[in-house]
C-alpha positions in Angstrom: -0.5 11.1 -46.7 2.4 10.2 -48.8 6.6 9.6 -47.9 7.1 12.8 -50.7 4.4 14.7 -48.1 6.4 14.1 -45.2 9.5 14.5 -46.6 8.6 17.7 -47.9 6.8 19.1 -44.4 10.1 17.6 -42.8 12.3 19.9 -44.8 9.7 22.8 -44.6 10.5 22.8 -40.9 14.0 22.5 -41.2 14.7 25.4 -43.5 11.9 28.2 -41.9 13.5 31.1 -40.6 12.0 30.7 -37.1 13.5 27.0 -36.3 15.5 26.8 -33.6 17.1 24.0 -32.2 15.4 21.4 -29.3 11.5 22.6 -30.9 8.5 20.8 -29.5 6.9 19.1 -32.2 3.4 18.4 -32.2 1.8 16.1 -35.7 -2.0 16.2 -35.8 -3.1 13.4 -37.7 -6.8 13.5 -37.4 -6.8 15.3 -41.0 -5.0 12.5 -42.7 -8.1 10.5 -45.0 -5.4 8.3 -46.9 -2.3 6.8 -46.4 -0.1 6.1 -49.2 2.9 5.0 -47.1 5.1 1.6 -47.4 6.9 0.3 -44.6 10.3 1.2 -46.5 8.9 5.2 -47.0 8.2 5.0 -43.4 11.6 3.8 -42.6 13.4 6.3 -45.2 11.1 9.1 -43.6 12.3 8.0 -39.9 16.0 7.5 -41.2 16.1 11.4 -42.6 14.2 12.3 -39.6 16.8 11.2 -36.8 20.1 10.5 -39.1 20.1 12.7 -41.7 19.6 16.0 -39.8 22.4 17.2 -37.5 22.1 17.2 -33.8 21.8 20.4 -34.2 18.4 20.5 -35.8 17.0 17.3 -33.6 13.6 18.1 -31.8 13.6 17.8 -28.6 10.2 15.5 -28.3 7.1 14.9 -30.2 3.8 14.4 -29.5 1.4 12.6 -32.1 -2.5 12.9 -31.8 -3.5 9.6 -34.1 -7.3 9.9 -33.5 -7.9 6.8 -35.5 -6.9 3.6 -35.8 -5.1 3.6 -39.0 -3.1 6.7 -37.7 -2.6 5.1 -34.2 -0.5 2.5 -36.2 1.1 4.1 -38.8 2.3 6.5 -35.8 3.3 3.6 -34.2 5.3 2.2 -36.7 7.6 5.5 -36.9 7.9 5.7 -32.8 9.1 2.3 -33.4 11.7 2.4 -36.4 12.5 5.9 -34.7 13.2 4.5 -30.9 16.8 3.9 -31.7 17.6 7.8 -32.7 14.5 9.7 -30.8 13.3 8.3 -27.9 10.8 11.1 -26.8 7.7 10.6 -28.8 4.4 9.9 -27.9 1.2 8.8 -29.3 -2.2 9.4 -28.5 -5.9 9.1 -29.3 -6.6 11.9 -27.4 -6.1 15.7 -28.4 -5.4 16.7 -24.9 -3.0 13.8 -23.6 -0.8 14.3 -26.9 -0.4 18.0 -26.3 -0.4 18.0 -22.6 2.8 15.1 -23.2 4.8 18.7 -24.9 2.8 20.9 -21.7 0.3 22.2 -23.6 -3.9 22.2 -23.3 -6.0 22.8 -26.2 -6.7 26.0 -24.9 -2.9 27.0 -25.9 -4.1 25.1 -29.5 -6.9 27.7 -29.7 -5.0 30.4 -29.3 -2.2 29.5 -32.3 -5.6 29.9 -34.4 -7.3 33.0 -32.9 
């Protein structure tokens, strides 16, 4: 996972045709094998993610399912730079607690891919 990665799904999301504004956002990191991120690309992703974009475009929370350790803190690191813009994320461990946070189960997950 690189800053250019992010940056890149960030703007992916911002331009589809179905965005609208106040989304739930839910980042699955249990995919992620390598991290290629510096403090400064996390800040300058965390900057363009809560400055940069209108108020019109904000997400409305964002729930983060960091299975491992590694994750858990690089996700941490964002929810904290990010606390000052975008108070309503949350990080978890667990699959279910990180969708149930945006009122979903992993049943509803199952579904999006069936």
């Amino acid at each position: 996972m690189s800053g250019e990665v992010i940056m890149a799904y960030i703007q992916g999301v911002l331009n589809h045709a179905d965005y609208k504004t106040g989304l739930l956002e839910f980042i699955d990191l249990s995919g992620v094998t390598e991290w290629q991120l510096s403090h400064t690309e996390v800040e300058k992703v965390t900057y363009f993610d809560n400055v940069d974009m209108t108020p019109i475009k904000r997400i409305a929370k964002t729930g983060i399912y960091a299975p491992t350790d590694v994750a858990f803190g690089m996700a941490r690191m964002y929810q904290s730079l990010a606390e000052k813009y975008h108070s309503h994320i949350f990080i978890s461990k667990q699959l279910d607690e990180a969708l149930s946070y945006l009122g979903f189960s992993t049943d509803d997950l199952e579904k999006l891919f069936t």
